[in-house]
C-alpha positions as CSV (number, residue, x, y, z in Angstrom):
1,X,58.9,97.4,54.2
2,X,62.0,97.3,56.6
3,X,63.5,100.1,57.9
4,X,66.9,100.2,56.1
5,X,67.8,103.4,58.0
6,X,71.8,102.9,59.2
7,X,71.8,102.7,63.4
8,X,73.9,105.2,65.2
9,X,77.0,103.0,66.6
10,X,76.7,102.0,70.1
11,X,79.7,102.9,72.1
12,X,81.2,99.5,73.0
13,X,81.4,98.5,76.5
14,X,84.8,97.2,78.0
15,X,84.8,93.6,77.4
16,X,86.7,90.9,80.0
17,X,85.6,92.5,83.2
18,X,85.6,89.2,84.9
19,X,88.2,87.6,87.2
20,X,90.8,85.2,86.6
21,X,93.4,83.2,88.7
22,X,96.2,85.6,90.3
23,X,99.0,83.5,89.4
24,X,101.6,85.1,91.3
25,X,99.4,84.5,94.7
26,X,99.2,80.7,93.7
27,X,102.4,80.1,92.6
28,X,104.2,81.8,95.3
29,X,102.4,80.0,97.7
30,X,103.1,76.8,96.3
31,X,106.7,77.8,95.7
32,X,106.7,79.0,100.0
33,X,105.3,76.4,101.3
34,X,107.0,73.6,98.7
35,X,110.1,75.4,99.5
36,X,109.6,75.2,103.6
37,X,108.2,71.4,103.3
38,X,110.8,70.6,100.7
39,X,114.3,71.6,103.2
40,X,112.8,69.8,106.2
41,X,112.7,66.7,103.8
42,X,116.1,67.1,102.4
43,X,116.9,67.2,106.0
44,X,115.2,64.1,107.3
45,X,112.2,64.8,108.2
46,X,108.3,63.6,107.7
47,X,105.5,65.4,106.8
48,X,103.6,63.9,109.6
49,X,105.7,66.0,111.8
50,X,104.7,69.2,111.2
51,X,100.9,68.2,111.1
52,X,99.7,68.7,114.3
53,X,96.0,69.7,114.4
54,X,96.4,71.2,118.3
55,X,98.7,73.3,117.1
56,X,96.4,74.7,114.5
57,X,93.7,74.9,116.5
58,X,95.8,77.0,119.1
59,X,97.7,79.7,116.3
60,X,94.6,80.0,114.1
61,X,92.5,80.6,116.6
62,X,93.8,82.5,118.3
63,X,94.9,84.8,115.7
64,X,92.0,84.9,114.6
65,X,90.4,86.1,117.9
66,X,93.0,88.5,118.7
67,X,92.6,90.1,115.2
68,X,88.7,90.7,115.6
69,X,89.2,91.7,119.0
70,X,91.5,94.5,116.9
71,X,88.8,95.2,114.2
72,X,85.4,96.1,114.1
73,X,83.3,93.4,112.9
74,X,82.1,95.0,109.8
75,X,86.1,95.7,108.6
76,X,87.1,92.0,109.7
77,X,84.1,90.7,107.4
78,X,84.8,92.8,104.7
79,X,88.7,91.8,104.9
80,X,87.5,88.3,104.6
81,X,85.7,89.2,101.5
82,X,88.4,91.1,100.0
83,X,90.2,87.7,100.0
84,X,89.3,86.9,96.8
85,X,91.3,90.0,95.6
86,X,94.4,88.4,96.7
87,X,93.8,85.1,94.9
88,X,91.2,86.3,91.7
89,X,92.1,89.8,89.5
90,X,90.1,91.6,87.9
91,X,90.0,91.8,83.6
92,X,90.3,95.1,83.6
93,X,93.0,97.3,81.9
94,X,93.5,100.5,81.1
95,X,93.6,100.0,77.5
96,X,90.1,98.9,77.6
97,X,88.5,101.3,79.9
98,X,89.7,104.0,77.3
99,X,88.4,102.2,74.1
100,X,85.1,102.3,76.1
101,X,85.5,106.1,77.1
102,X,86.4,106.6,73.8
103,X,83.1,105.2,72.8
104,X,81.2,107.2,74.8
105,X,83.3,110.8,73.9
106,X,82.9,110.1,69.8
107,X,78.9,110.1,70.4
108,X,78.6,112.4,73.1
109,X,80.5,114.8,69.8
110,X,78.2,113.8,67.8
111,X,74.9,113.9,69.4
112,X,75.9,115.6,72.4
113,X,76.2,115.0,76.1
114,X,72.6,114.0,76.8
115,X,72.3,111.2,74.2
116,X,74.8,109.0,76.9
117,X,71.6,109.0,79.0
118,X,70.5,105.6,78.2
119,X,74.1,104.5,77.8
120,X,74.8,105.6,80.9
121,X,72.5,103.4,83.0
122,X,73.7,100.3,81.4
123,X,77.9,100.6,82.2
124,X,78.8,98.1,84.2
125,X,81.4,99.9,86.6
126,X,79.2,101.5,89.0
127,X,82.2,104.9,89.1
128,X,82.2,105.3,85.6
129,X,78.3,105.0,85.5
130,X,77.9,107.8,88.2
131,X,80.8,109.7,86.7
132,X,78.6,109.7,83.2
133,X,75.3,110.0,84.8
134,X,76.5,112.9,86.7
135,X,78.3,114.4,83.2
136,X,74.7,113.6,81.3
137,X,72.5,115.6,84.2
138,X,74.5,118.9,83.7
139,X,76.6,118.8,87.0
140,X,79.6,121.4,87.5
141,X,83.0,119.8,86.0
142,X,84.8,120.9,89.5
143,X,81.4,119.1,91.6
144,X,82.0,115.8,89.1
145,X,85.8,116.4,89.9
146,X,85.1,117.2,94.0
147,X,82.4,114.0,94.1
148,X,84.2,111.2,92.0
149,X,87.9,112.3,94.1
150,X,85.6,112.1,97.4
151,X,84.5,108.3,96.6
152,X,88.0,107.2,95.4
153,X,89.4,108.6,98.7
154,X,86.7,106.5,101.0
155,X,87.2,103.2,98.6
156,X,90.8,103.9,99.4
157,X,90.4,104.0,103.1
158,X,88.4,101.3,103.0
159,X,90.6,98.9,101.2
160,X,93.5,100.3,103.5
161,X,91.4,99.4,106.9
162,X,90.9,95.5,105.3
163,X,94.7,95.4,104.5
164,X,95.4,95.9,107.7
165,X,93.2,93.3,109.1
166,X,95.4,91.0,107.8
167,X,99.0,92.9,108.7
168,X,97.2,92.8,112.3
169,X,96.9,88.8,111.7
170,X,100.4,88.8,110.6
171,X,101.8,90.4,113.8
172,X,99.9,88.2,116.1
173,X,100.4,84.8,114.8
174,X,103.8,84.1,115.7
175,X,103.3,85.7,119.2
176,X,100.0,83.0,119.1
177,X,102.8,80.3,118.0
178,X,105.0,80.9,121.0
179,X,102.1,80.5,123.5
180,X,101.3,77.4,121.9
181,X,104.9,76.1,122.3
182,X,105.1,76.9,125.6
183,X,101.8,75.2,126.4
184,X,103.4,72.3,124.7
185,X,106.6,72.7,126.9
186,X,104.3,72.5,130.0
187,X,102.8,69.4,128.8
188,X,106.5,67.9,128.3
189,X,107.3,68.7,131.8
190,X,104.8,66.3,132.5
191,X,107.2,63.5,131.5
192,X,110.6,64.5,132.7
193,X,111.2,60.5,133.9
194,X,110.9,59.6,130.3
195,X,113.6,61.4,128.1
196,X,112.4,60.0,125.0
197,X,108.6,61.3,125.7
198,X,110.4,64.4,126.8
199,X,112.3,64.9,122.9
200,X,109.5,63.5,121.1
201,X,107.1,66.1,123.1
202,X,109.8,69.2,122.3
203,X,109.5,68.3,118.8
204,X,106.0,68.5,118.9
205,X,105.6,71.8,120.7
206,X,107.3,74.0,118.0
207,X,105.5,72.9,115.8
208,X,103.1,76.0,116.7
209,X,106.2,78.0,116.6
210,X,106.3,77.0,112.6
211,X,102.8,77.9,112.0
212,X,103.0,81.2,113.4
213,X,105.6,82.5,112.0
214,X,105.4,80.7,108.5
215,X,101.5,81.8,108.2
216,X,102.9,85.1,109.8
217,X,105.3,85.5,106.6
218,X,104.0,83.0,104.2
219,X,100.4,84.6,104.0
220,X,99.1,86.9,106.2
221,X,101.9,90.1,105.4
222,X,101.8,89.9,101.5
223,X,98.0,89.1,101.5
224,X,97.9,92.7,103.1
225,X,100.5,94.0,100.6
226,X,98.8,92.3,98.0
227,X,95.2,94.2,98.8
228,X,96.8,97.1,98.7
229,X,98.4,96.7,95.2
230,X,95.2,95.7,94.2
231,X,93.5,98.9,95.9
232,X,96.6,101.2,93.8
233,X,95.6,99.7,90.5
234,X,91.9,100.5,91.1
235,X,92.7,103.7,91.9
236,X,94.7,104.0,89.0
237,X,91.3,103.1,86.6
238,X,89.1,105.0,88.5
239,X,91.4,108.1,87.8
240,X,91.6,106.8,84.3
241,X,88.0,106.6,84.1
242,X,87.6,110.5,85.7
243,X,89.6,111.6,83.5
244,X,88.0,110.7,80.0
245,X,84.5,111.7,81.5
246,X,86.2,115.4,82.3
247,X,87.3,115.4,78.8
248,X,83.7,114.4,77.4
249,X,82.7,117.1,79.6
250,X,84.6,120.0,78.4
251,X,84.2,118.9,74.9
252,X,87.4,117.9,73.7
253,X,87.8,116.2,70.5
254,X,87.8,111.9,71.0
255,X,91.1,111.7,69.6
256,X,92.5,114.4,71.6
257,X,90.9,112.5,75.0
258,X,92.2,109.2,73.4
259,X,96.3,111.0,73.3
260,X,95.3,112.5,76.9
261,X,94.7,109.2,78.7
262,X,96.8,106.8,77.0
263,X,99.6,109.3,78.3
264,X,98.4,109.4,81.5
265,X,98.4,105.1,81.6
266,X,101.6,105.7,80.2
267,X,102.8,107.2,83.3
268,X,100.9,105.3,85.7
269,X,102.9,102.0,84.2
270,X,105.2,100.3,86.5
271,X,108.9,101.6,86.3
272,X,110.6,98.2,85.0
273,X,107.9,99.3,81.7
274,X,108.0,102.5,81.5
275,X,111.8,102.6,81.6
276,X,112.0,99.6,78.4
277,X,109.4,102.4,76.5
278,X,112.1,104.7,77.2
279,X,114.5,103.1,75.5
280,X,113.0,101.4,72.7
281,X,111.7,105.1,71.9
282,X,114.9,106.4,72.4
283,X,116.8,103.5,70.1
284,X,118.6,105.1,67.3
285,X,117.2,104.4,64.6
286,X,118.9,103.5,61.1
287,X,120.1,106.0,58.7
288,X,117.5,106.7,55.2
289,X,120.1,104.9,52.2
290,X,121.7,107.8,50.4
291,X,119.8,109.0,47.4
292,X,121.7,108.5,44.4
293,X,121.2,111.6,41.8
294,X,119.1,111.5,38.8
C-alpha cells in the first residue's frame, strides 16, 4: 500500500540563475560605433578608409602588451574571463534570492536549523551554500558574520584588480595610436616627391589615431566601469543573502526576515527607483465618500 503520508515542502531554490544578453553593452556599442561610422559617412567618407589592418595590428597589440606588461598574468586572464560579465548578466535578483531564503527560514522554524543540512549541499550559489552550511554546523553568528564579510571583501578586490586591467588598456591605447601615426608619418616621408602619395599616406596614418582613442573610449573605460557595476550588484546579493541566513540563525520568525530584507533591497535600489517609491507612497490618496446617516 503506498505511503500516502504528506512530504515536508522543500524550500524552493531561486529559479533563472542563468545569463542573458546585457542589452545596454550591445546596444551602446552598436549605437558608438554606428554613431562614429555613421558622421564620417555623412561627411564623405568610405568605410574602406578607416579599415586598415596595420594599424590594428600596431594599437591592439600593443595595448595589449603594454597592459600585461602592467598586470600579473593570473589578473590579466582572469580580466579576460570576466568579459563575459560585461556583455552576459546574470538572472539573479534580489526578489528571488529572498523567496529562496525565505524557504529555507520557514523550515529551519519548523524543524530546526539542522534539517537545512541536506538542503544546504545542493544551493547552487556557492556563498549562500557556505553561509548555510556554516549556520547548519553550529558556527558563532559574529564568525558567520566575520567569515562571509572576509570573502565578499576578497571577491571585491578581486573584481576591482580585473577592472582595472581594462582602465589600464584604456589609458594606453590611444598613446599606442599615436606611435602608430607617427610610424605612418615616417613612412610618408618616404614620398615627399609625390604630394598625392604624401595626402593619401597622411590619411592613412591616423587611422591608428582613431583606433586608439575610439577603442580607448568606446570599450575599454566603460568595460571597466561596467565590471565594477557588476561587482556592486553582487555585493549587494551577497549581503542580501548574509543577511537572511543571520536571521535564520537567530531565529527570527520567516515573515519577520521576509520585512527585514525586502527593506534592505529596498534601500540598495538605484535612486531614479527608490525616489518614484517615494512618491507613489507618498501620493495622496482620495478621501473615504461621506457616510450618509441611517
Amino acid at each position: 500500500m503506498a505511503d500516502n503520508k504528506p512530504q515536508p515542502e522543500k524550500p524552493k531554490a531561486a529559479k533563472g540563475r542563468g545569463s542573458k544578453p546585457d542589452l545596454a553593452t550591445i546596444g551602446g556599442l552598436i549605437l558608438a560605433v554606428g554613431g562614429i561610422v555613421g558622421g564620417m559617412i555623412l561627411e564623405g567618407g568610405k568605410i574602406q578608409e578607416i579599415l586598415q589592418p596595420t594599424a590594428a595590428v600596431i594599437v591592439f597589440g600593443g595595448t595589449i602588451g603594454a597592459t600585461m606588461v602592467t598586470a600579473p598574468l593570473n589578473t590579466f586572464l582572469r580580466a579576460l574571463k570576466r568579459l563575459m560579465a560585461v556583455f552576459f548578466e546574470k538572472q539573479q535578483t534580489p526578489q528571488t534570492i529572498i523567496e529562496e531564503v525565505i524557504g529555507y527560514a520557514t523550515k529551519a522554524r519548523k524543524n530546526g536549523i539542522v534539517s537545512l543540512e541536506q538542503e544546504a549541499e545542493r544551493v547552487e550559489d556557492p556563498f549562500l551554500r557556505k553561509a548555510l552550511n556554516l549556520a547548519v554546523d553550529g558556527t558563532d553568528l559574529q564568525e558567520i558574520r566575520k567569515m562571509m564579510e572576509l570573502e565578499m571583501g576578497v571577491e571585491e578586490h578581486r573584481h576591482e584588480a580585473e577592472a582595472k586591467v581594462f582602465e589600464a588598456a584604456g589609458g594606453y591605447a590611444p598613446t599606442i595610436g599615436i606611435i602608430g601615426a607617427v610610424l605612418g608619418l615616417i613612412q610618408v616621408m618616404k614620398h615627399l616627391a609625390n604630394i598625392e602619395e604624401v595626402g593619401r599616406g597622411i590619411a592613412v596614418a591616423f587611422v591608428a589615431t582613431i583606433y586608439g582613442v575610439g577603442s580607448a573610449n568606446v570599450f575599454f573605460i566603460p568595460a571597466a566601469n561596467k565590471i565594477r557595476a557588476r561587482a556592486h550588484q553582487a555585493m549587494q546579493i551577497k549581503e542580501l543573502m548574509l543577511e537572511g541566513v543571520i536571521g535564520i540563525v537567530e531565529g527570527l520568525n520567516p515573515k519577520l526576515i521576509r520585512t527585514k530584507l525586502e527593506a534592505y533591497a529596498r534601500d540598495n535600489m538605484p535612486a531614479a527607483k527608490k525616489q518614484k517609491a517615494k512618491e507613489t507612497k507618498g501620493a495622496p490618496q482620495p478621501a473615504p465618500a461621506p457616510s450618509t446617516p441611517g
